[in-house]
PyMOL Python script that loads the backbone (N, CA, C, O; Angstrom):
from pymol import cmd

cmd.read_pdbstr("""\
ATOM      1  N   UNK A   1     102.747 172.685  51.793  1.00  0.00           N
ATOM      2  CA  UNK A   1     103.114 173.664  52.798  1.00  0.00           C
ATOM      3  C   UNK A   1     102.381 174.972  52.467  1.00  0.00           C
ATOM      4  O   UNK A   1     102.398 175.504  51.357  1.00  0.00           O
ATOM      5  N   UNK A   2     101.711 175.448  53.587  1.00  0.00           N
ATOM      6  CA  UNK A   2     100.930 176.526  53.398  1.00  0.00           C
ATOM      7  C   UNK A   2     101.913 177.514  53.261  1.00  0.00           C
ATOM      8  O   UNK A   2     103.111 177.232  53.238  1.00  0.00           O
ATOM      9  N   UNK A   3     101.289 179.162  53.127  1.00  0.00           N
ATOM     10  CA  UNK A   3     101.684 180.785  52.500  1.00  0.00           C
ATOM     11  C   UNK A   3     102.710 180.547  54.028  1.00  0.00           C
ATOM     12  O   UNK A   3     103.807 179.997  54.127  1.00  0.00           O
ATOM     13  N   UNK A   4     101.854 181.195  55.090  1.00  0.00           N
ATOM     14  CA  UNK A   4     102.367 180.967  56.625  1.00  0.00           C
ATOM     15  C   UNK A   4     103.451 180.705  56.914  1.00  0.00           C
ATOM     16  O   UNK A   4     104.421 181.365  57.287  1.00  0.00           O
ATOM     17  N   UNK A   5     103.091 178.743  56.552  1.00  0.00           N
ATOM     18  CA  UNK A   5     104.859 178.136  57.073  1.00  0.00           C
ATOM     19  C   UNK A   5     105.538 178.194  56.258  1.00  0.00           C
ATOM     20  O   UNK A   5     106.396 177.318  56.365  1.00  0.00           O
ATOM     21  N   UNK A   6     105.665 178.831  55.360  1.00  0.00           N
ATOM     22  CA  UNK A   6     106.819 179.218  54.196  1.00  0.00           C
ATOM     23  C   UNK A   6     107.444 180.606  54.923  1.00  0.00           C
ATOM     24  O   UNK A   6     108.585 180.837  55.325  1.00  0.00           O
ATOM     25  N   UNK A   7     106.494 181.251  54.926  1.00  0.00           N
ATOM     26  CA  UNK A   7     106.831 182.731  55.713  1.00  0.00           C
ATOM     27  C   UNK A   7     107.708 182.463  57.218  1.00  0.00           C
ATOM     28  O   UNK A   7     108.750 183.100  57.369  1.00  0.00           O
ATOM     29  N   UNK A   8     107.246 181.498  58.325  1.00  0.00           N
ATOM     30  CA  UNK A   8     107.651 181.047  59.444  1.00  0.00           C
ATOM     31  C   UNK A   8     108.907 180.305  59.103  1.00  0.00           C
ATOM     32  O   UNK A   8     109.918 180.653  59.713  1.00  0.00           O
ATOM     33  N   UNK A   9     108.985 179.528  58.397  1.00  0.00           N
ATOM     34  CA  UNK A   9     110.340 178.835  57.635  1.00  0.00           C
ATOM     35  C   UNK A   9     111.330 180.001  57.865  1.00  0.00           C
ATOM     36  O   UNK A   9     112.073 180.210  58.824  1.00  0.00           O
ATOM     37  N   UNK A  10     111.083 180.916  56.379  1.00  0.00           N
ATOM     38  CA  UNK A  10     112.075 181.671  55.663  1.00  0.00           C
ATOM     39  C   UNK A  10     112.438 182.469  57.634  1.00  0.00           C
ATOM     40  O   UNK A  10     113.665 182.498  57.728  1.00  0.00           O
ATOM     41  N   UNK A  11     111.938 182.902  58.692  1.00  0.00           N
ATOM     42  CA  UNK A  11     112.537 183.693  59.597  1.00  0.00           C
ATOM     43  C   UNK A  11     113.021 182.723  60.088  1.00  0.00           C
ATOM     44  O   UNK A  11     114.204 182.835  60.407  1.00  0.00           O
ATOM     45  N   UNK A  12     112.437 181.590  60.312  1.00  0.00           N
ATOM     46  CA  UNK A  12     113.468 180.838  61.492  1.00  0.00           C
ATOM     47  C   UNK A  12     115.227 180.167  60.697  1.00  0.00           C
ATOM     48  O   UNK A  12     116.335 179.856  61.133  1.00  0.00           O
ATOM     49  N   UNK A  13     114.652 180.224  59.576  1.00  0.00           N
ATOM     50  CA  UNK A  13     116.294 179.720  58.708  1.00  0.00           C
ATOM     51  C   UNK A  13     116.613 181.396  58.431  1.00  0.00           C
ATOM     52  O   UNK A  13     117.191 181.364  57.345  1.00  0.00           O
ATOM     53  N   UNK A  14     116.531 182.861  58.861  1.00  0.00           N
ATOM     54  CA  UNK A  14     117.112 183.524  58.443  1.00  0.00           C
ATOM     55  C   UNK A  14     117.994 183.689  59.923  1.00  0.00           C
ATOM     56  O   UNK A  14     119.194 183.947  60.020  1.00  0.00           O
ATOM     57  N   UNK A  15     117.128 183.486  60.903  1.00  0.00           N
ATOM     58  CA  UNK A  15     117.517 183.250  62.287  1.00  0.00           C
ATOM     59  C   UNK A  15     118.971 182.350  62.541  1.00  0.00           C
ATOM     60  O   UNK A  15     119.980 182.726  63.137  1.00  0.00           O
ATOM     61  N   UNK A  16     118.766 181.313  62.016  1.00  0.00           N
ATOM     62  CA  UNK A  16     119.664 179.981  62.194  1.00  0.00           C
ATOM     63  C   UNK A  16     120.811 180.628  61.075  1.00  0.00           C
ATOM     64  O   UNK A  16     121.884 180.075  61.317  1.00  0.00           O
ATOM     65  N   UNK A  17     120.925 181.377  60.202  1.00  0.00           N
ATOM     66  CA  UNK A  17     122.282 181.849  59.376  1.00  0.00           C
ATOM     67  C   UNK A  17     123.298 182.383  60.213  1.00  0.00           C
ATOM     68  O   UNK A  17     124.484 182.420  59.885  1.00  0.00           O
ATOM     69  N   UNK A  18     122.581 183.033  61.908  1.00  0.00           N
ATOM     70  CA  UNK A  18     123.502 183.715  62.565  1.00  0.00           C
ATOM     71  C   UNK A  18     124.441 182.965  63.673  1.00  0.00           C
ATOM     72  O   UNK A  18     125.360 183.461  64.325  1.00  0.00           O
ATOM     73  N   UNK A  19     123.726 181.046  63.706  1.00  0.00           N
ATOM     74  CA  UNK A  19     124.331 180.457  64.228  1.00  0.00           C
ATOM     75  C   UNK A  19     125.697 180.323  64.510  1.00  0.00           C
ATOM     76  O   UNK A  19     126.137 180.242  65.657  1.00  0.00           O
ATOM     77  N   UNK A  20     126.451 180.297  63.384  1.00  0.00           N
ATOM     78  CA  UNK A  20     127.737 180.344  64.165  1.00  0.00           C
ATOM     79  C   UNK A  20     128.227 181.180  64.680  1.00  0.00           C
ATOM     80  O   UNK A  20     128.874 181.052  65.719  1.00  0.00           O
ATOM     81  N   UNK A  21     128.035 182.261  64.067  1.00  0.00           N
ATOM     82  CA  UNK A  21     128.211 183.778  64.680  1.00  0.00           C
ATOM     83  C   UNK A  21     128.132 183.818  66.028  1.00  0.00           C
ATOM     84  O   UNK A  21     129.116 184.016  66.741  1.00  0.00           O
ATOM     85  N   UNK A  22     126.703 183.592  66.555  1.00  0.00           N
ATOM     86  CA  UNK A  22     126.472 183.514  67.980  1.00  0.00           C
ATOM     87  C   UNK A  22     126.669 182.521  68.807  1.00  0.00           C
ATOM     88  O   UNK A  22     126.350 182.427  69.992  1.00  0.00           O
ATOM     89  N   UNK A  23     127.358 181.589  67.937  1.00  0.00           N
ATOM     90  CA  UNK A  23     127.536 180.159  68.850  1.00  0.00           C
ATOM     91  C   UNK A  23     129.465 180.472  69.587  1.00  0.00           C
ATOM     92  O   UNK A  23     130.016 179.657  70.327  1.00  0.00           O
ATOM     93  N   UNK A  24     130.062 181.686  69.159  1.00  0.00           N
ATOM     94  CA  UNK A  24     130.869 181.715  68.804  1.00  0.00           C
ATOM     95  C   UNK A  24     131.352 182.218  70.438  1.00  0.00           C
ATOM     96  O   UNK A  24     130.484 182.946  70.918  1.00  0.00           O
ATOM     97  N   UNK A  25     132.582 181.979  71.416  1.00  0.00           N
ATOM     98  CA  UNK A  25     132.452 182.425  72.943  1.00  0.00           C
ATOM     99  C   UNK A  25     131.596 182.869  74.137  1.00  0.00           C
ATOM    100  O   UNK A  25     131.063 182.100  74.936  1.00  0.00           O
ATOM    101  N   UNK A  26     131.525 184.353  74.156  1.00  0.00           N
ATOM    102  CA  UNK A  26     130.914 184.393  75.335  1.00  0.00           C
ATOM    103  C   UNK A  26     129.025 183.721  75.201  1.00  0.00           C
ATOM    104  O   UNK A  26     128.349 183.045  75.977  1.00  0.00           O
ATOM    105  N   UNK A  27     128.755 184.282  73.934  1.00  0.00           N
ATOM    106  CA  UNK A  27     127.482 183.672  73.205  1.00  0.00           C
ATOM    107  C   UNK A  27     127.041 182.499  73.384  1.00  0.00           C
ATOM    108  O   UNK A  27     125.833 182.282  73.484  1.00  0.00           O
ATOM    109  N   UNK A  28     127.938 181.574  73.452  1.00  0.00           N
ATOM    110  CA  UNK A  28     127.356 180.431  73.063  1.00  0.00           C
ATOM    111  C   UNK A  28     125.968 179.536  74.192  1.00  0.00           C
ATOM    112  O   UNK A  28     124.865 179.085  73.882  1.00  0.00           O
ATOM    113  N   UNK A  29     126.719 179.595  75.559  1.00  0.00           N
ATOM    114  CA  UNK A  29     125.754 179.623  76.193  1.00  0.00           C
ATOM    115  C   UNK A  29     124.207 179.693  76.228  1.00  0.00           C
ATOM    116  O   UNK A  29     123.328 178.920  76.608  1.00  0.00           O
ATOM    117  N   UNK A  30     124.228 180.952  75.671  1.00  0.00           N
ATOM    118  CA  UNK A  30     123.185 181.517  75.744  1.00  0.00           C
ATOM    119  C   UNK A  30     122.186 181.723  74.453  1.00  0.00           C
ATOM    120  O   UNK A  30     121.155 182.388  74.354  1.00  0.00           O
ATOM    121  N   UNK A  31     122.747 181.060  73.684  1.00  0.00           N
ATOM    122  CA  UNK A  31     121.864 181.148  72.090  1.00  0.00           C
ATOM    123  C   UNK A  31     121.577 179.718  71.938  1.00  0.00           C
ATOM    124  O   UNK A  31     120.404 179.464  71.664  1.00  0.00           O
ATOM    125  N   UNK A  32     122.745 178.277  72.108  1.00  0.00           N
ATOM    126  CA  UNK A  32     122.807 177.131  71.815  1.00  0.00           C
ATOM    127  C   UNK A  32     121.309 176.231  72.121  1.00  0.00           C
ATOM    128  O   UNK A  32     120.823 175.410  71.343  1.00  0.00           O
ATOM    129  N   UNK A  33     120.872 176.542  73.161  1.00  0.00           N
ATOM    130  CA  UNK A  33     119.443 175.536  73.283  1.00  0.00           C
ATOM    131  C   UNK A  33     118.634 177.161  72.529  1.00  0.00           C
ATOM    132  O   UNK A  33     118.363 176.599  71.468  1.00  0.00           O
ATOM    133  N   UNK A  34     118.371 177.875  72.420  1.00  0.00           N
ATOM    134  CA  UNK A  34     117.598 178.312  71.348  1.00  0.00           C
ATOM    135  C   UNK A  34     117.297 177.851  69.996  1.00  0.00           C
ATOM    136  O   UNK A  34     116.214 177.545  69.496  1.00  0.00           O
ATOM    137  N   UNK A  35     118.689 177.866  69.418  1.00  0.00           N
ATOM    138  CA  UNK A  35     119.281 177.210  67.921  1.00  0.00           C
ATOM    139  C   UNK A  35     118.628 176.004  68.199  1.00  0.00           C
ATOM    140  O   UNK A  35     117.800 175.688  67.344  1.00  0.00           O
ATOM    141  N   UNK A  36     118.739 175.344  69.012  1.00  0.00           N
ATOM    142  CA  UNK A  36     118.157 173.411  68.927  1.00  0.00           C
ATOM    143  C   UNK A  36     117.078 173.991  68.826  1.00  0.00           C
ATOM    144  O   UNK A  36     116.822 174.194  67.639  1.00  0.00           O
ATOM    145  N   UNK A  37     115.946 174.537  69.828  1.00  0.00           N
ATOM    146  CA  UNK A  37     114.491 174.545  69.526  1.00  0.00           C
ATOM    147  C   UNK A  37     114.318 175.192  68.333  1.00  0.00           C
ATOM    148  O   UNK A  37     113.096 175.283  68.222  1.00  0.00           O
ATOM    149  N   UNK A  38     114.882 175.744  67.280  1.00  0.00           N
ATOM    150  CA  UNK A  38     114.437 176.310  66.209  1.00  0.00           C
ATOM    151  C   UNK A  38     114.818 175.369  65.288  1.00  0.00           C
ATOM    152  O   UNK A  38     114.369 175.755  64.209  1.00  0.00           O
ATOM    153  N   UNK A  39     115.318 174.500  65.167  1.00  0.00           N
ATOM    154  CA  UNK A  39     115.920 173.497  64.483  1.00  0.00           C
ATOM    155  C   UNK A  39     114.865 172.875  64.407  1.00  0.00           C
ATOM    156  O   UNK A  39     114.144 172.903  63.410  1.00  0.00           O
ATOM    157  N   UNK A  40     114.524 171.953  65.882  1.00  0.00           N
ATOM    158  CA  UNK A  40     113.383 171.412  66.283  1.00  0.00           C
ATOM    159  C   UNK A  40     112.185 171.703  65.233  1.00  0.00           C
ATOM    160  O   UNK A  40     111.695 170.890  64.450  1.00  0.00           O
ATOM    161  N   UNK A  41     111.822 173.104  65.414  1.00  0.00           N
ATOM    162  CA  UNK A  41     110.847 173.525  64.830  1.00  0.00           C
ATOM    163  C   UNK A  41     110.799 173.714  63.436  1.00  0.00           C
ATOM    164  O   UNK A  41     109.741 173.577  62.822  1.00  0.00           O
ATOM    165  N   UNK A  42     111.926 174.037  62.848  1.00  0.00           N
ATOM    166  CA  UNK A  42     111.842 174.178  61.400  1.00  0.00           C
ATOM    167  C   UNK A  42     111.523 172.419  60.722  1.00  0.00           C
ATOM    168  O   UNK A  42     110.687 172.207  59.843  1.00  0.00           O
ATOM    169  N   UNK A  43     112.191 171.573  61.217  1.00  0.00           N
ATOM    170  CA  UNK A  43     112.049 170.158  61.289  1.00  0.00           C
ATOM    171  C   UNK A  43     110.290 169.580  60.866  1.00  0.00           C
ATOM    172  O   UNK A  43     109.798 168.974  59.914  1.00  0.00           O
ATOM    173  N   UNK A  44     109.760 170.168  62.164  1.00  0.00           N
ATOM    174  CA  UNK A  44     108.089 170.159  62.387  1.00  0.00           C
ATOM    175  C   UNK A  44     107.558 170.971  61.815  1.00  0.00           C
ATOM    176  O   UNK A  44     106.350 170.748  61.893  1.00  0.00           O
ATOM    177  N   UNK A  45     107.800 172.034  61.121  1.00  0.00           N
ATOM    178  CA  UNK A  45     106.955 173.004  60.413  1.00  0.00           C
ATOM    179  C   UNK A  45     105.493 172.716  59.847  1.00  0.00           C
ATOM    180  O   UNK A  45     104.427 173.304  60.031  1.00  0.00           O
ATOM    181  N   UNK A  46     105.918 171.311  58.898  1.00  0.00           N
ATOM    182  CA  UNK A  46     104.844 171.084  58.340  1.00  0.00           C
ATOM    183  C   UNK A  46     103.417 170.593  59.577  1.00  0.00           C
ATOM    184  O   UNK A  46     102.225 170.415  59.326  1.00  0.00           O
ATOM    185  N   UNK A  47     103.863 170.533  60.375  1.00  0.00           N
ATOM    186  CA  UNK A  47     102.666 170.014  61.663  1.00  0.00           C
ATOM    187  C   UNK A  47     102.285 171.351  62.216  1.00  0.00           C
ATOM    188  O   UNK A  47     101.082 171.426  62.465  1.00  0.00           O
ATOM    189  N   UNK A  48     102.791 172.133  62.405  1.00  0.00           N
ATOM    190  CA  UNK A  48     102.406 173.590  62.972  1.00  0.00           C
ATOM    191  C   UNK A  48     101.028 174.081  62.408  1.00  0.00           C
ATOM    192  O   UNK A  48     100.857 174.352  61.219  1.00  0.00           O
ATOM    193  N   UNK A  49     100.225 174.153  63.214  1.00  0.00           N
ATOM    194  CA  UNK A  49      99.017 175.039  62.437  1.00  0.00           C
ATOM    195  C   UNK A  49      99.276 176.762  62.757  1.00  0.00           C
ATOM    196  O   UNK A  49      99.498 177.239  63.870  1.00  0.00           O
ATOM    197  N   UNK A  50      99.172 177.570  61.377  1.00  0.00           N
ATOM    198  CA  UNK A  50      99.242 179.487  61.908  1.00  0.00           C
ATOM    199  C   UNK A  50      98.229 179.906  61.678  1.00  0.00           C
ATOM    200  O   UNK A  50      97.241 179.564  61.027  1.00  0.00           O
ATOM    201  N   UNK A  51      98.497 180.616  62.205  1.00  0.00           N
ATOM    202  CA  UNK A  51      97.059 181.784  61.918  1.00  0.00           C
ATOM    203  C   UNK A  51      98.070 183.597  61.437  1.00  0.00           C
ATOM    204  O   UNK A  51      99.192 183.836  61.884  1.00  0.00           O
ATOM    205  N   UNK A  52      97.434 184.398  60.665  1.00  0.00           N
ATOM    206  CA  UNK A  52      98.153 185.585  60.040  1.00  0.00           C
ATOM    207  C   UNK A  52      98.979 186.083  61.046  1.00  0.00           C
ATOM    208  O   UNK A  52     100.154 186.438  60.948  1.00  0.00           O
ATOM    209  N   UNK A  53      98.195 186.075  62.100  1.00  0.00           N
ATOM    210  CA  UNK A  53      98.571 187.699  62.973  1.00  0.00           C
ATOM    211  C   UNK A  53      99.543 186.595  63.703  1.00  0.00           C
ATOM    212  O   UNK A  53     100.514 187.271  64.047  1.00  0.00           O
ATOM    213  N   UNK A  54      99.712 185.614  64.000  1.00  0.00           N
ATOM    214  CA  UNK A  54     100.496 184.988  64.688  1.00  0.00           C
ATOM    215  C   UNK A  54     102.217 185.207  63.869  1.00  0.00           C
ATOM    216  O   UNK A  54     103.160 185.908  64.236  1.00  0.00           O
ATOM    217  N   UNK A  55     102.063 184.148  62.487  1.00  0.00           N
ATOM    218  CA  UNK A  55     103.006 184.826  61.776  1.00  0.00           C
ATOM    219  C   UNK A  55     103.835 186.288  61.434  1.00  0.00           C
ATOM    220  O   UNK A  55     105.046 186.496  61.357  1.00  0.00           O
ATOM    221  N   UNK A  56     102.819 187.092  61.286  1.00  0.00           N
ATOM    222  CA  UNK A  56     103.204 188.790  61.506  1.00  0.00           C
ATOM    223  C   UNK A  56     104.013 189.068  62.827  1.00  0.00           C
ATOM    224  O   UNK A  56     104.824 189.983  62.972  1.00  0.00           O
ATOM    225  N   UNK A  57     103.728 188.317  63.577  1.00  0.00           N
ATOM    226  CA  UNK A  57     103.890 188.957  65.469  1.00  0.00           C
ATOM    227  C   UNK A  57     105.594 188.240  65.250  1.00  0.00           C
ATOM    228  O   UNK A  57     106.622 188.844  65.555  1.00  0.00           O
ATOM    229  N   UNK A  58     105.540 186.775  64.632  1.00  0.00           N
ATOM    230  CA  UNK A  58     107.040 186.227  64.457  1.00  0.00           C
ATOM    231  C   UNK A  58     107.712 187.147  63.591  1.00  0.00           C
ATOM    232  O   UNK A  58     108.880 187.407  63.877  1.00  0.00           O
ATOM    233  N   UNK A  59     107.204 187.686  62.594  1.00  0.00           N
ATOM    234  CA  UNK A  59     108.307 188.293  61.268  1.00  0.00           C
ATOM    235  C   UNK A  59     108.862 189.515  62.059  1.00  0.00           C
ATOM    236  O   UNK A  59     110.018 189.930  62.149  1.00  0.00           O
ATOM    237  N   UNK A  60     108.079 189.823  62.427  1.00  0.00           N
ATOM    238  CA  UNK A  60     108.194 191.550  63.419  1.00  0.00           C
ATOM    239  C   UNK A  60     109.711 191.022  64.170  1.00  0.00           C
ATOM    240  O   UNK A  60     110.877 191.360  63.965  1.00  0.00           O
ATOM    241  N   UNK A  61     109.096 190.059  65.103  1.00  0.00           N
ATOM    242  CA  UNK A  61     110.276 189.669  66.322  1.00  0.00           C
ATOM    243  C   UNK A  61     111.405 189.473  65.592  1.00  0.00           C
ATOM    244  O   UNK A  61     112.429 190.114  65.830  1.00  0.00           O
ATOM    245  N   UNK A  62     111.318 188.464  64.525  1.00  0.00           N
ATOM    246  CA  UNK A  62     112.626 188.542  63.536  1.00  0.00           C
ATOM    247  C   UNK A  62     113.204 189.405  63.322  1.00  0.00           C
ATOM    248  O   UNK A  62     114.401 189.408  63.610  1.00  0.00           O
ATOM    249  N   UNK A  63     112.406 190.848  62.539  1.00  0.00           N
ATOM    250  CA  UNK A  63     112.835 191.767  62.459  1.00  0.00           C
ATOM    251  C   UNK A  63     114.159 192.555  63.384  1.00  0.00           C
ATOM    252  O   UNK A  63     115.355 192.682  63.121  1.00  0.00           O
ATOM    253  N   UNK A  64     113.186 193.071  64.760  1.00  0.00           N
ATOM    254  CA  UNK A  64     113.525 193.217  65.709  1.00  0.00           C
ATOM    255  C   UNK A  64     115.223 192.583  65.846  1.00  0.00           C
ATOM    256  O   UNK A  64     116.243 193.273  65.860  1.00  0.00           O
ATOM    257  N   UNK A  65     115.134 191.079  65.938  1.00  0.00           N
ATOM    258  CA  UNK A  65     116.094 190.530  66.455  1.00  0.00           C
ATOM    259  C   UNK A  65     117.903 191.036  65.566  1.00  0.00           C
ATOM    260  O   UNK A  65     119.007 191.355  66.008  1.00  0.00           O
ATOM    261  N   UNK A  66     117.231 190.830  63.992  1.00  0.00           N
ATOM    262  CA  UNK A  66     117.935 191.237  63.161  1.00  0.00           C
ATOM    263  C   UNK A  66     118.597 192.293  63.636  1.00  0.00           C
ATOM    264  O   UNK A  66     119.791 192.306  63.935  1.00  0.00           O
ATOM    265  N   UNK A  67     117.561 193.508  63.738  1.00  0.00           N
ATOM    266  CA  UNK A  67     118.274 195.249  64.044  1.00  0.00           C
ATOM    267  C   UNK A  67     118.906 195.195  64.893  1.00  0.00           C
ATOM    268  O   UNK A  67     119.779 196.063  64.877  1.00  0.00           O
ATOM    269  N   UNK A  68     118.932 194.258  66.107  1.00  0.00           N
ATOM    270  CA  UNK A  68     119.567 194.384  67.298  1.00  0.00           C
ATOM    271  C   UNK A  68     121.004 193.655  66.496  1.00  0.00           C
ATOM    272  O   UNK A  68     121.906 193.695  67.333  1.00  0.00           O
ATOM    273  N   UNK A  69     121.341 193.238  65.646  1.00  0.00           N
ATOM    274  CA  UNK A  69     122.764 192.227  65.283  1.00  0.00           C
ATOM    275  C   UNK A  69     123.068 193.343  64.321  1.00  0.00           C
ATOM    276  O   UNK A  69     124.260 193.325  64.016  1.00  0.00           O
ATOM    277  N   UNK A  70     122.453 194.215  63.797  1.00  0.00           N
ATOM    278  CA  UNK A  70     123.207 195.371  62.924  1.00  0.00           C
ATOM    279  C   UNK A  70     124.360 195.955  63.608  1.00  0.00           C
ATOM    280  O   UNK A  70     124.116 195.824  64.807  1.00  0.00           O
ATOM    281  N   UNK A  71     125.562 196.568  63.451  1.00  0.00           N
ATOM    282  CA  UNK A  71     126.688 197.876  63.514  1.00  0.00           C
ATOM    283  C   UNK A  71     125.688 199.107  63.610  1.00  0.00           C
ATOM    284  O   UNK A  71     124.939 199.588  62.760  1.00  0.00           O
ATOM    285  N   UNK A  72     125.887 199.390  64.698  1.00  0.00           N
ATOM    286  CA  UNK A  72     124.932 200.610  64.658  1.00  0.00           C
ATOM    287  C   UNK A  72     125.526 202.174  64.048  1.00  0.00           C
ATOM    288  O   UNK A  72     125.410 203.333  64.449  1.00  0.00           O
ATOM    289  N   UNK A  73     126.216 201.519  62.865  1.00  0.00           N
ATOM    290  CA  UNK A  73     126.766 202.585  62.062  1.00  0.00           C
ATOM    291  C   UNK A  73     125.701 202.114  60.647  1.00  0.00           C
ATOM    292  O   UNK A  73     125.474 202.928  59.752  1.00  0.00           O
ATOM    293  N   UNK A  74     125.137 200.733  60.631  1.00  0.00           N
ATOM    294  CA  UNK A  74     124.410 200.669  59.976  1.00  0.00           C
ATOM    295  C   UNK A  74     122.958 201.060  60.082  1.00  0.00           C
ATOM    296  O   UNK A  74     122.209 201.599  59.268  1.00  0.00           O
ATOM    297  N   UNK A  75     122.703 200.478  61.778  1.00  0.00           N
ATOM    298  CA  UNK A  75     121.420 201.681  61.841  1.00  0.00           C
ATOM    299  C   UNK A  75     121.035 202.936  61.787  1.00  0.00           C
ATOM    300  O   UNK A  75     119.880 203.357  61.835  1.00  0.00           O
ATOM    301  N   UNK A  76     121.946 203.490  61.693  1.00  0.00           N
ATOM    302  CA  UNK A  76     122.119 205.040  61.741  1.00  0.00           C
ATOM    303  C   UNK A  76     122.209 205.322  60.097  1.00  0.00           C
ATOM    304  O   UNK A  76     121.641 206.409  59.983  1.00  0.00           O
ATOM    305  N   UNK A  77     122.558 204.972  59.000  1.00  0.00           N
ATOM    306  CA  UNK A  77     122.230 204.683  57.591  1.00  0.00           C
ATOM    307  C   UNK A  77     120.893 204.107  57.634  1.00  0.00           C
ATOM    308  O   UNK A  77     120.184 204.732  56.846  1.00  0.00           O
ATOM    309  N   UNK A  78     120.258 203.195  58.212  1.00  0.00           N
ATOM    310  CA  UNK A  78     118.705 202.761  58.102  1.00  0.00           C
ATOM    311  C   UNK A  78     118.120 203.365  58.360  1.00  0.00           C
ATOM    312  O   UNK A  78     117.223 203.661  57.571  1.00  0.00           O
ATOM    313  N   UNK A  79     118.181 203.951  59.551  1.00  0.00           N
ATOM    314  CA  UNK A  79     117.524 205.479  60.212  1.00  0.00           C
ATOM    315  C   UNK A  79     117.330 206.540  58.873  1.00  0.00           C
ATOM    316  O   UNK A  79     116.211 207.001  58.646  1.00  0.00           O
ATOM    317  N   UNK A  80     118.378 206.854  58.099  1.00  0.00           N
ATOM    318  CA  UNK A  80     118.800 208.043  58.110  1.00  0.00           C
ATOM    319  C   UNK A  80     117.834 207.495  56.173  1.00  0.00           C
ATOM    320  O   UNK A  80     117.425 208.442  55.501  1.00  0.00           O
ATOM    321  N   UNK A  81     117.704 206.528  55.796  1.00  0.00           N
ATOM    322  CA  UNK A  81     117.180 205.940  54.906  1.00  0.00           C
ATOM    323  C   UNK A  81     115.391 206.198  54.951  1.00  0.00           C
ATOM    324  O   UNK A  81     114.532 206.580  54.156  1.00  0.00           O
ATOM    325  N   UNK A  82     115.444 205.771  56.281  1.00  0.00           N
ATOM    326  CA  UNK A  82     113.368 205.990  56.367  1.00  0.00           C
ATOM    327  C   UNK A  82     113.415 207.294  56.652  1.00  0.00           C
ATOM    328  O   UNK A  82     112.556 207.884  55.997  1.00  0.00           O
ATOM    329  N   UNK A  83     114.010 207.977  57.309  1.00  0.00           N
ATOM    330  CA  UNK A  83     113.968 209.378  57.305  1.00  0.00           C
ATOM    331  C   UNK A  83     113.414 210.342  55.638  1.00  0.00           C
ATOM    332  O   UNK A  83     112.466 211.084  55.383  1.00  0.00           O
ATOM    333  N   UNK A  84     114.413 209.894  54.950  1.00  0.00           N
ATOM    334  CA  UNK A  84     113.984 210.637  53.339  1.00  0.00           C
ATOM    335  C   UNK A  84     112.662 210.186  52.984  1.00  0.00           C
ATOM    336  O   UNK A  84     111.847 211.053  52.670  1.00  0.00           O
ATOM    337  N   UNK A  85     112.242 208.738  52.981  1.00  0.00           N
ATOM    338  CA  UNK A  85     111.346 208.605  52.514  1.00  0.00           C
ATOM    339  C   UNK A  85     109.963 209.155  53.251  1.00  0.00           C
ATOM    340  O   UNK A  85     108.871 209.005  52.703  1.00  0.00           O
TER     341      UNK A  85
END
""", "prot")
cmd.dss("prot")
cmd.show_as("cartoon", "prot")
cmd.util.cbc("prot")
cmd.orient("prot")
């Protein structure tokens, strides 16, 4: 397994930790065939060919997706964190 799909791995299983969370009422709907295609895909990984910037463009979106599931009492501490530096 290449650098890449180790990197593509580690977001899509950091992704899938929030499964039950979001599988959880009004959510479920709407996350459940996501969760399968990432399943899907973590499954196939090893067949996936990447390229850098492709990977980068996923970690980002991960990112992204993450901040949006923060307490935005925590973003406001993250904020307030890059701010000093």
């Amino acid at each position: 397994m290449s650098t890449l799909q180790i990197r593509l791995k580690n977001c899509i299983q950091t992704i899938l930790e929030f499964e039950t969370e979001l599988n959880s009422g009004i959510w479920r709907r709407h996350f459940n065939e996501e969760f399968s295609i990432l399943k899907d895909y973590l499954q196939r990984i090893d067949l996936i060919e990447l390229v850098e910037d492709d990977v980068r463009r996923l970690e980002a979106a991960t990112d992204s997706f993450l901040s949006e599931l923060r307490p935005s009492s925590h973003k406001e501490g993250a904020q307030q964190k890059r701010l000093l530096q």
